[in-house]
C-alpha positions as CSV (number, residue, x, y, z in Angstrom):
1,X,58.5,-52.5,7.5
2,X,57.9,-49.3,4.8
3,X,55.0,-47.8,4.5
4,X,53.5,-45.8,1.3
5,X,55.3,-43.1,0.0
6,X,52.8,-40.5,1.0
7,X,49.6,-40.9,3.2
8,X,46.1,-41.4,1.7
9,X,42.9,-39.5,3.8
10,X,39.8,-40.6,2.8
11,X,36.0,-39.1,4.0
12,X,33.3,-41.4,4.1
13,X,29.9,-39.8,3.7
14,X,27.7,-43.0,4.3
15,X,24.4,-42.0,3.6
16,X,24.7,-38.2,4.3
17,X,25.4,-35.3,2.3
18,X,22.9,-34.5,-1.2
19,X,23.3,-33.1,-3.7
20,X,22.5,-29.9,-2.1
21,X,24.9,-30.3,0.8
22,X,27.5,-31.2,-1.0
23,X,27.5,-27.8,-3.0
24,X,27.7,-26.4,0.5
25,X,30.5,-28.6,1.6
26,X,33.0,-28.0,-0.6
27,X,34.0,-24.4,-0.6
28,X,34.1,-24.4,2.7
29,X,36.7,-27.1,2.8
30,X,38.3,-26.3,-0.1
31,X,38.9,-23.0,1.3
32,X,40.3,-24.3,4.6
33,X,42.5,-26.9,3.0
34,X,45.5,-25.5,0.5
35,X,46.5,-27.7,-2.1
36,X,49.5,-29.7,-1.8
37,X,51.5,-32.8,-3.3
38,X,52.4,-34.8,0.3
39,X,49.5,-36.7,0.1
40,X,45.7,-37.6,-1.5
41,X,42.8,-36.7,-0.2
42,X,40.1,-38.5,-1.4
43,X,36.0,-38.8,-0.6
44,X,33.5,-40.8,-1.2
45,X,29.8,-38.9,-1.2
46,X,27.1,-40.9,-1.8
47,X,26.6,-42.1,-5.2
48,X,23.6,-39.4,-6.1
49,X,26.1,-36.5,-5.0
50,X,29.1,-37.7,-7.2
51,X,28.5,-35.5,-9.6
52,X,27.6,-32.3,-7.4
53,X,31.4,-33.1,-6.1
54,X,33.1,-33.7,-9.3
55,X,31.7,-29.9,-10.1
56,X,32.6,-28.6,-7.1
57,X,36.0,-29.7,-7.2
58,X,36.7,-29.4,-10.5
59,X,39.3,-26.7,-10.2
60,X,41.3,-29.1,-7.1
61,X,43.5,-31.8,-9.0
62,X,44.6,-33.1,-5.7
63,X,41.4,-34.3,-5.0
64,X,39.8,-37.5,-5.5
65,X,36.0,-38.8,-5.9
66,X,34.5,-42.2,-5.4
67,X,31.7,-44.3,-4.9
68,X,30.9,-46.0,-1.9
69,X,29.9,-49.5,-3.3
70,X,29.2,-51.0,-7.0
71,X,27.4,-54.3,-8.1
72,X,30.0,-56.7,-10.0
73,X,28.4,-56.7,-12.7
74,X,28.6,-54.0,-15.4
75,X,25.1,-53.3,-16.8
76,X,21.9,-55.6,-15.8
77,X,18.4,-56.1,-14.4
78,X,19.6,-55.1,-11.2
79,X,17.2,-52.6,-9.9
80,X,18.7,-50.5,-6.8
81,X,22.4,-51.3,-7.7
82,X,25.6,-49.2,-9.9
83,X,28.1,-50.3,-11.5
84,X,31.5,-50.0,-11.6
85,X,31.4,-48.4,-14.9
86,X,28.6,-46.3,-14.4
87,X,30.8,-44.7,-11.2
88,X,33.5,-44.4,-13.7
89,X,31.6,-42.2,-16.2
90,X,30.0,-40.1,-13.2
91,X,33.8,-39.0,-12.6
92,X,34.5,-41.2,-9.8
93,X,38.6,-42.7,-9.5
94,X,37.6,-44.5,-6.5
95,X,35.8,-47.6,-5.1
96,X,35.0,-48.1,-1.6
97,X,34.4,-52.0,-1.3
98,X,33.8,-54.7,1.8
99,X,33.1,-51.5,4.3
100,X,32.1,-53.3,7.9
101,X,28.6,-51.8,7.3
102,X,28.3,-53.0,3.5
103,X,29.3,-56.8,5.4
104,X,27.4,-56.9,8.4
105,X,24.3,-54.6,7.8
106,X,23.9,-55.6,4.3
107,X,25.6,-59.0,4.5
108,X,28.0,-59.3,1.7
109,X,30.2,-61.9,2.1
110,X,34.3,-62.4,1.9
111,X,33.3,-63.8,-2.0
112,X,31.0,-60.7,-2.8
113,X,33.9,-58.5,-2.1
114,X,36.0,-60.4,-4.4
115,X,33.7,-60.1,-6.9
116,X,33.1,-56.3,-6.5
117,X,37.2,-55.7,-6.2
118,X,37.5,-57.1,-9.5
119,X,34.9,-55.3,-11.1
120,X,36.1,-52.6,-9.9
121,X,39.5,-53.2,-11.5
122,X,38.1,-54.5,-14.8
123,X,36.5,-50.4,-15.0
124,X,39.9,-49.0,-14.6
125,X,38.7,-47.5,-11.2
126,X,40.6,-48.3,-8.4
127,X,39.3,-50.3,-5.2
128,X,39.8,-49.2,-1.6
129,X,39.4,-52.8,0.2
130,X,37.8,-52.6,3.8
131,X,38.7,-55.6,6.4
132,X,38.3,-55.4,10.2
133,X,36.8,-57.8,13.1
134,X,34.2,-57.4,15.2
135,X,34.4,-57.1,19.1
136,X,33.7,-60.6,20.0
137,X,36.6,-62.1,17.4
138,X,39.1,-59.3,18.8
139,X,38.5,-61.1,22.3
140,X,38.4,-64.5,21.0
141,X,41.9,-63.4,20.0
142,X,40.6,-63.8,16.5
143,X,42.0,-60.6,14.4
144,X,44.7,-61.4,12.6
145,X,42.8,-65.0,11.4
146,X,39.8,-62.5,10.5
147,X,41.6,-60.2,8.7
148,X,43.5,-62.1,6.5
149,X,40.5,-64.7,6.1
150,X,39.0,-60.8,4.1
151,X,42.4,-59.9,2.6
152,X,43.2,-63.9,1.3
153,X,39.3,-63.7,-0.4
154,X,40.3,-60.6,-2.6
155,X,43.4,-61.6,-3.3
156,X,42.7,-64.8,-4.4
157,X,40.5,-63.0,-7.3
158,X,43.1,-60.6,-9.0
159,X,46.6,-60.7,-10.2
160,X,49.1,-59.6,-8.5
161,X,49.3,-56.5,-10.7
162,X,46.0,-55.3,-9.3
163,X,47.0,-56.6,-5.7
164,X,50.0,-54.1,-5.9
165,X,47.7,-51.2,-7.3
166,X,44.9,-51.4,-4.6
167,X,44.1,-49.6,-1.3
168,X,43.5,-51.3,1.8
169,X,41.5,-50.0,4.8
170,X,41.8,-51.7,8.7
171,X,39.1,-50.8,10.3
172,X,38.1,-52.7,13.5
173,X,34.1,-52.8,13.7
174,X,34.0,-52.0,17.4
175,X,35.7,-49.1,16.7
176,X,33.2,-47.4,14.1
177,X,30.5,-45.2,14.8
178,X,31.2,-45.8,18.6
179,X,33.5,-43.5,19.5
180,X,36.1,-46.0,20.9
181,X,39.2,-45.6,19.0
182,X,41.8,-48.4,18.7
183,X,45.0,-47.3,20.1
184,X,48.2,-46.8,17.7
185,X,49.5,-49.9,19.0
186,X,46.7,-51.7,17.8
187,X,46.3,-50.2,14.8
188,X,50.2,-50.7,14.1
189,X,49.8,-54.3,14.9
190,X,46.9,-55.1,12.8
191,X,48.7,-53.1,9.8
192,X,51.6,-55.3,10.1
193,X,50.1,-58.6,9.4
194,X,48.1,-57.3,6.3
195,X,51.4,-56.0,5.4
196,X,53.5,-59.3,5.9
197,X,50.9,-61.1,4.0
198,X,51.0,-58.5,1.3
199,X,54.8,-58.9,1.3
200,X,53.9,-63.1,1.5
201,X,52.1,-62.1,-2.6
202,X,53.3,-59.4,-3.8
203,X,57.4,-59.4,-2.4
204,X,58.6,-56.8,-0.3
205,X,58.8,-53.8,-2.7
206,X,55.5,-54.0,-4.2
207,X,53.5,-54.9,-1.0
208,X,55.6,-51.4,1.1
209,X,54.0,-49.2,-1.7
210,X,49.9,-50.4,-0.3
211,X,48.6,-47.6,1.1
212,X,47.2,-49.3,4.4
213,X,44.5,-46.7,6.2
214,X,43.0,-47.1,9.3
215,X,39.6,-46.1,10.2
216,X,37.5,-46.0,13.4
217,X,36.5,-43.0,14.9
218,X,39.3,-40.9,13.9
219,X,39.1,-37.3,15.2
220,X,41.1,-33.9,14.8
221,X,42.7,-34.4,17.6
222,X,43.8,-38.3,17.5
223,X,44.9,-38.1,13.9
224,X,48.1,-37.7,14.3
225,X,49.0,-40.0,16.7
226,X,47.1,-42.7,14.5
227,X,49.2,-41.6,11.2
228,X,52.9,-41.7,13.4
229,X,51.7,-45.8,14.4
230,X,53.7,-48.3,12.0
231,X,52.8,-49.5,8.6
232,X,49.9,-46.9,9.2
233,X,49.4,-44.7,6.1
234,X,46.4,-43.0,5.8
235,X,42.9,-42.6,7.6
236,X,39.5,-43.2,6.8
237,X,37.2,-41.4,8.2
238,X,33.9,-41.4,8.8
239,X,31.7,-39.0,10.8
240,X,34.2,-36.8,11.2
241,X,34.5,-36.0,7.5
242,X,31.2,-34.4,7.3
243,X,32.7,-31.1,9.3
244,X,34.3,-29.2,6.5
245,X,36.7,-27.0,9.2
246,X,37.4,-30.9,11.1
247,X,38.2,-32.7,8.3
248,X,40.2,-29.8,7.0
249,X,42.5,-30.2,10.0
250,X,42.1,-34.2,10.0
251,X,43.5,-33.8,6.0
252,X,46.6,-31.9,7.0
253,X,47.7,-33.7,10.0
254,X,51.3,-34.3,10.3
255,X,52.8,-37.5,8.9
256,X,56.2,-39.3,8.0
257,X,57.1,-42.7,6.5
């Protein structure tokens, strides 16, 4: 099937990077990655260094900021938590929601997701929706039935307007932190059930234009190959995006549709 029209490559801070370091960060990526109109680049610092990136790059329209996580409810007794609104008015375009850690560390469930994706939405932000299995359900032969269990859960809670507007993120649990990469051939495969059910909801056209990224130990030097599997069009990227020089190479990695 299609993929998106241009490839989406996301960093993922988790809970690294200050305020501090993120001053640090930016010129020297900035200064190793060239602007250009082939694809976004978008990252997600943690939520007290949002505004040390939004100043840092505000000179770089081809960049994007986001959060990584909100509470579905706008405003509230909810000590701890953001909102999607407050992320908005910080400068953040971006929403990183149902991450594997944010589900199995933290133990939000298929219906919290929901809930946060249409928050999300209801700020005018847009959501970048994580799914992925765990090792033991990949050798129960359990992926696609996982997967789609997490994608069926948020789509079930928005229109299909929003469906068609959102970013999804594969990224196979066993593959995150660990330094075992699924191959492009499993990536691919994985991709193209989350697209078919897209194209099940949304028709063909709308669901080709979902950016579909996969993350899971992505690297300089396996980038590529990941971005040249099918239906694959984007990364995201964890550790990897905290090396200003790596990232910078991971950013401009060749691609094609």
């Amino acid at each position: 099937m299609a993929s998106a029209a241009k490839p989406v490559i996301a960093g993922n801070w988790k809970m690294y990077n200050g305020p501090a370091a993120t001053r640090d960060f930016f010129p020297a990526f900035l200064g190793a990655y060239a602007p250009r109109n082939d694809r976004t680049i978008i990252f997600f610092p943690p939520a007290l260094s949002v505004t040390a990136a939004v100043e840092a790059t505000r000179d770089r329209d081809d960049i994007g900021l986001g959060v990584q996580n909100v509470y579905w409810e706008p405003k509230g007794a909810f000590t701890g938590e953001i909102s999607a609104p407050m992320a908005r008015e910080a400068g953040a375009g971006y929403v990183l929601i149902g991450h594997s850690e944010r589900r199995h560390v933290f133990g939000e469930s298929d219906q919290d997701v929901a809930r946060k994706v249409k928050a999300v939405f209801d700020a005018g932000l847009t959501p970048v929706v994580c799914v992925g299995e765990l090792l033991e359900e990949r050798k129960a032969g359990r992926v696609d039935e996982v997967n789609l269990r997490q994608l069926n859960a948020v789509l079930g809670a928005i229109s299909t307007e929003q469906a068609a507007s959102m970013l999804l993120a594969y990224e196979p649990v066993w593959a995150i932190g660990t330094g075992v990469v699924a191959t492009p051939e499993d990536a691919a495969a994985a991709h193209g059930t989350l697209r078919r059910r897209l194209a099940q909801h949304l028709g063909a056209p709308a669901a080709d234009a979902v950016p579909i990224l996969y993350g899971g130990s992505v690297k300089p030097d396996n980038a590529a190959a990941l971005l040249a599997a099918g239906d694959v069009d984007g990364l995201l990227v964890g550790g990897a995006s905290l090396d200003p020089a790596g990232f910078a190479r991971i950013a401009a990695a060749p691609w094609s549709a």
